[in-house]
C-alpha positions in Angstrom: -7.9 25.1 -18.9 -10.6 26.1 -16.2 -11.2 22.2 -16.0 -7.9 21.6 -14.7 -8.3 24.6 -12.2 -11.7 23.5 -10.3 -9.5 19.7 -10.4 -6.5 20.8 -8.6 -8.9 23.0 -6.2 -10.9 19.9 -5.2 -8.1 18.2 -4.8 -6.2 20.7 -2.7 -9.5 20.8 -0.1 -9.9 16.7 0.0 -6.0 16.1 0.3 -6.4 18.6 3.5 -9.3 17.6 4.6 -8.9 15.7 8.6 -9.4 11.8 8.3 -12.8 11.3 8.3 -12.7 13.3 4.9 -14.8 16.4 3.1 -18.5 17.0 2.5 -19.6 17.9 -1.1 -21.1 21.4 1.1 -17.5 22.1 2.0 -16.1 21.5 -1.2 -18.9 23.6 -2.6 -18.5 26.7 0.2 -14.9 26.8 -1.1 -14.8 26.3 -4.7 -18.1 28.4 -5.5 -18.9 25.5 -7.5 -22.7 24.0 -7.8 -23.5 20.5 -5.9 -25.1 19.3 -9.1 -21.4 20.4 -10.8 -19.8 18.6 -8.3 -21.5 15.8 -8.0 -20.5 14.8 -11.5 -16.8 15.4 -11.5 -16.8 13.7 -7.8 -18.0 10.9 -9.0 -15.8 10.4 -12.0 -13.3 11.1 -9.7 -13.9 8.7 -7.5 -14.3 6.2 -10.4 -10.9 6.4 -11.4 -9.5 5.9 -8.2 -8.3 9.1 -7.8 -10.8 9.9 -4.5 -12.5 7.4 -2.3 -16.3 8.2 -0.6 -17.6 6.7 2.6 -20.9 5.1 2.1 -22.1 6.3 5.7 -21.2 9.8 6.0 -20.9 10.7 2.3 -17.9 12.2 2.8 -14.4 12.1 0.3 -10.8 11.5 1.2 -8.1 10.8 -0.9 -8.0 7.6 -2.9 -5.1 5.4 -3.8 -4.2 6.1 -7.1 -2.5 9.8 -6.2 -1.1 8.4 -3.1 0.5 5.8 -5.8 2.0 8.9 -6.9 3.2 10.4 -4.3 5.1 7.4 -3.3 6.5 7.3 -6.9 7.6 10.9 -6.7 9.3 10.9 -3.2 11.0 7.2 -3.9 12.7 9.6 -6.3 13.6 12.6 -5.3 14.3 12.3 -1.5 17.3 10.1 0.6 14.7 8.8 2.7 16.4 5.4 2.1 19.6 7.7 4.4 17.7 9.2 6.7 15.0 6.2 7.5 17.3 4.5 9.9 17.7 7.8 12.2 13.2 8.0 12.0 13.4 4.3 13.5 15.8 4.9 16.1 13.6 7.8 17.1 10.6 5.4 17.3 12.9 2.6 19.0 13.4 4.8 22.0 10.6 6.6 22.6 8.6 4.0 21.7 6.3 6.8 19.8 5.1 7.4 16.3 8.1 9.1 14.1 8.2 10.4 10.9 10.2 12.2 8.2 9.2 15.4 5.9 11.2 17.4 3.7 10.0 20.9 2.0 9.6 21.1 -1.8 8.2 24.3 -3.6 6.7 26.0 -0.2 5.6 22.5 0.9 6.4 20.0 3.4 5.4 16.6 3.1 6.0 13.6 4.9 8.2 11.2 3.1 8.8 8.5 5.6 7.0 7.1 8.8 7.7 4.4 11.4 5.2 2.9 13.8 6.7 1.1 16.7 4.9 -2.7 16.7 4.0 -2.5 20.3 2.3 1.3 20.0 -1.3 0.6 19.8 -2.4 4.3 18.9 -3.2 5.0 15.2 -2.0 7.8 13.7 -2.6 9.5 9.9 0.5 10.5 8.8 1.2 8.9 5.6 3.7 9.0 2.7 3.0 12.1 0.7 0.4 13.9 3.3 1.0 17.9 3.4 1.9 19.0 6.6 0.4 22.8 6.9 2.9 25.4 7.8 1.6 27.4 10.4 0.3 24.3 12.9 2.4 21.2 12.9 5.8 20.9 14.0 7.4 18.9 11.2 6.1 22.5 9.3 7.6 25.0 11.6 10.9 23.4 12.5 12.0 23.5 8.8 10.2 26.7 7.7 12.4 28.3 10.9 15.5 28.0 9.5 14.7 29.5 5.7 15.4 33.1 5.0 13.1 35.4 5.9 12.4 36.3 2.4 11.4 32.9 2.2 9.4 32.4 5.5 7.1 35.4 4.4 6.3 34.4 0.8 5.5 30.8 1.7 3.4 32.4 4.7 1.6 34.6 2.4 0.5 31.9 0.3 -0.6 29.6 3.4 -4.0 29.5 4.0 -4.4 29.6 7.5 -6.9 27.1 8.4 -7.8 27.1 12.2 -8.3 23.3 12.9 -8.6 23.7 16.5 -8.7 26.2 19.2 -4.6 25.7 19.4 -4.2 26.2 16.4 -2.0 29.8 15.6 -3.2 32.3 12.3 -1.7 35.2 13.4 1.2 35.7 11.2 3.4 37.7 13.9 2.3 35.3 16.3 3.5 32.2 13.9 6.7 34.5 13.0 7.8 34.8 16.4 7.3 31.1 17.0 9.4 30.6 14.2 12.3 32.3 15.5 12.0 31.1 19.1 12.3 27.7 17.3 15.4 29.1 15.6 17.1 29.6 18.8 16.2 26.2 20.5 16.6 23.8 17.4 12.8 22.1 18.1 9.5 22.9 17.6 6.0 21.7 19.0 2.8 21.2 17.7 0.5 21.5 21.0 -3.1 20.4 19.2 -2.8 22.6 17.0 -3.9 20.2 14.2 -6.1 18.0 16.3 -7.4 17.8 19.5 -5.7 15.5 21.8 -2.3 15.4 19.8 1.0 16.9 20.0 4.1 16.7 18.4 7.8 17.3 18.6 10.1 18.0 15.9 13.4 19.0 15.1 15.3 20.0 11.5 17.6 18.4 9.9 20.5 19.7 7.8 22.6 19.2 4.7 25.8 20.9 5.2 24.3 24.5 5.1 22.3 25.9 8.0 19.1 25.8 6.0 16.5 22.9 6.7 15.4 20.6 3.8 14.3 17.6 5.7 12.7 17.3 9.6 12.0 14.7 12.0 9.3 14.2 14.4 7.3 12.3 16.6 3.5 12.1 17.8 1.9 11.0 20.8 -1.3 12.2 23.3 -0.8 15.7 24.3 -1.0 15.0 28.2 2.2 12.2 27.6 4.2 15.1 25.2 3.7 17.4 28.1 4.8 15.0 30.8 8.0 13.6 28.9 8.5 17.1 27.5 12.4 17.3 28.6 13.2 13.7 27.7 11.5 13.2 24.3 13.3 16.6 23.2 16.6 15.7 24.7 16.3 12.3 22.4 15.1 14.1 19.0 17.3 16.8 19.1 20.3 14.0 19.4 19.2 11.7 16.7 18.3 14.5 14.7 22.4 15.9 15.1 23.5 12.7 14.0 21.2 12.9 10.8 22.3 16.2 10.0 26.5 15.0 10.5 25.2 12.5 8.1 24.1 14.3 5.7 26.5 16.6 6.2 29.2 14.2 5.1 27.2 13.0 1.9 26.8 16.7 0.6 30.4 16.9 1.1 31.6 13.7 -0.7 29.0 15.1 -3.4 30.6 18.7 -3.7 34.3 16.9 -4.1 33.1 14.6 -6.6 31.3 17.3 -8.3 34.5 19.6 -8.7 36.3 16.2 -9.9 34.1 16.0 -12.9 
């Protein structure tokens, strides 16, 4: 099955590849594979929609067919129909870019984003995307509150990409970022993933005091800094009332559960 290897490597570079996508040199630096190899299997990749080139700069991103599934997979398997309306108050008063991710396996992806109608910045958080551990705050606010067991396996198995000078690969720097983050209930992302961009997020709970789901928001780095004390006074509210929430379902669950 060494096919199915090299497919789920290419596709684990171009799914984390920034938004103006992947060269076939990067994907062949990384895989060891041969351009003329990857040419081939880029190209029937790209004719079955599963990646998308740009004509100009030759590069690959993702296309829409496993973004299709993505969608599929986290209409069924997360409450983000619950936890939606807690994402759009976010965004209703800041006024900022908010989104929802929950961890899966070692992973966290986002599984819900709102764009307020009058915000005229564009941002690339979509349904689906991998957020990496060690540099965005959606990442590190959930990842804080998992064992420590837990924290160091999924840390060993991150690759620790340096995206921009901000961004953190020391593992006992990361570490003790996670348990400041502990202590304060919110975590920041301060360009660590791009230049120009921070974020603010905060977990949210199920009735335990581990983090399945987080919520967060985006905006320039310079506004983050300057509304600092406000936009974390706001998230770590709404994100209380969305872990009371849940808090009440996994309840109502558990009794119904014992009823059976």
């Amino acid at each position: 099955m060494e096919w199915l290897k090299r497919f789920v490597a290419i596709m684990d570079i171009i799914s984390n590849s920034m938004a103006d996508g992947v060269s076939i040199t990067e994907i062949a630096n990384t895989t060891g594979l041969s351009k003329g190899t990857l040419h081939r299997v880029l190209q029937d990749m790209v004719s079955h929609s599963l990646i998308a080139q740009n004509i100009d700069t030759k590069k690959y991103w993702l296309g829409p067919k496993p973004m299709v599934w993505g969608s599929k997979f986290v209409l069924g398997q997360d409450p983000a129909g619950l936890l939606s309306q807690y994402c759009d108050l976010l965004a209703e008063r800041t006024n900022l870019y908010t989104f929802l991710c929950r961890i899966n396996e070692g992973e966290v992806y986002c599984i819900y984003t709102r764009q307020p109608s009058k915000f005229s910045k564009k941002y690339f958080v979509h349904v689906g995307q991998r957020m990496p551990i060690h540099c965005t705050a959606a990442a590190k606010s959930i990842l804080a509150f998992l064992p420590s067991s837990h924290i160091n396996l999924i840390i060993a198995h991150n690759n620790m990409i340096k995206f921009t000078d901000h961004t953190k690969t020391d593992v006992n720097q990361i570490i003790g970022e996670l348990q400041a983050i502990k202590e304060t209930g919110v975590a920041f992302c301060r360009e660590e993933l791009e230049v120009g961009i921070s974020g603010i997020s905060t977990p949210i709970f199920a009735g335990n005091e581990k983090a399945a789901f987080s919520i967060s928001l985006l905006s320039d780095a310079t506004f983050i800094n300057q509304q600092e004390n406000s936009l974390v006074h706001e998230i770590i509210q709404i994100g209380q009332q969305a872990s009371e929430h849940m808090g009440r379902v996994h309840l109502l669950t558990s009794v119904k559960n014992s009823e059976l």
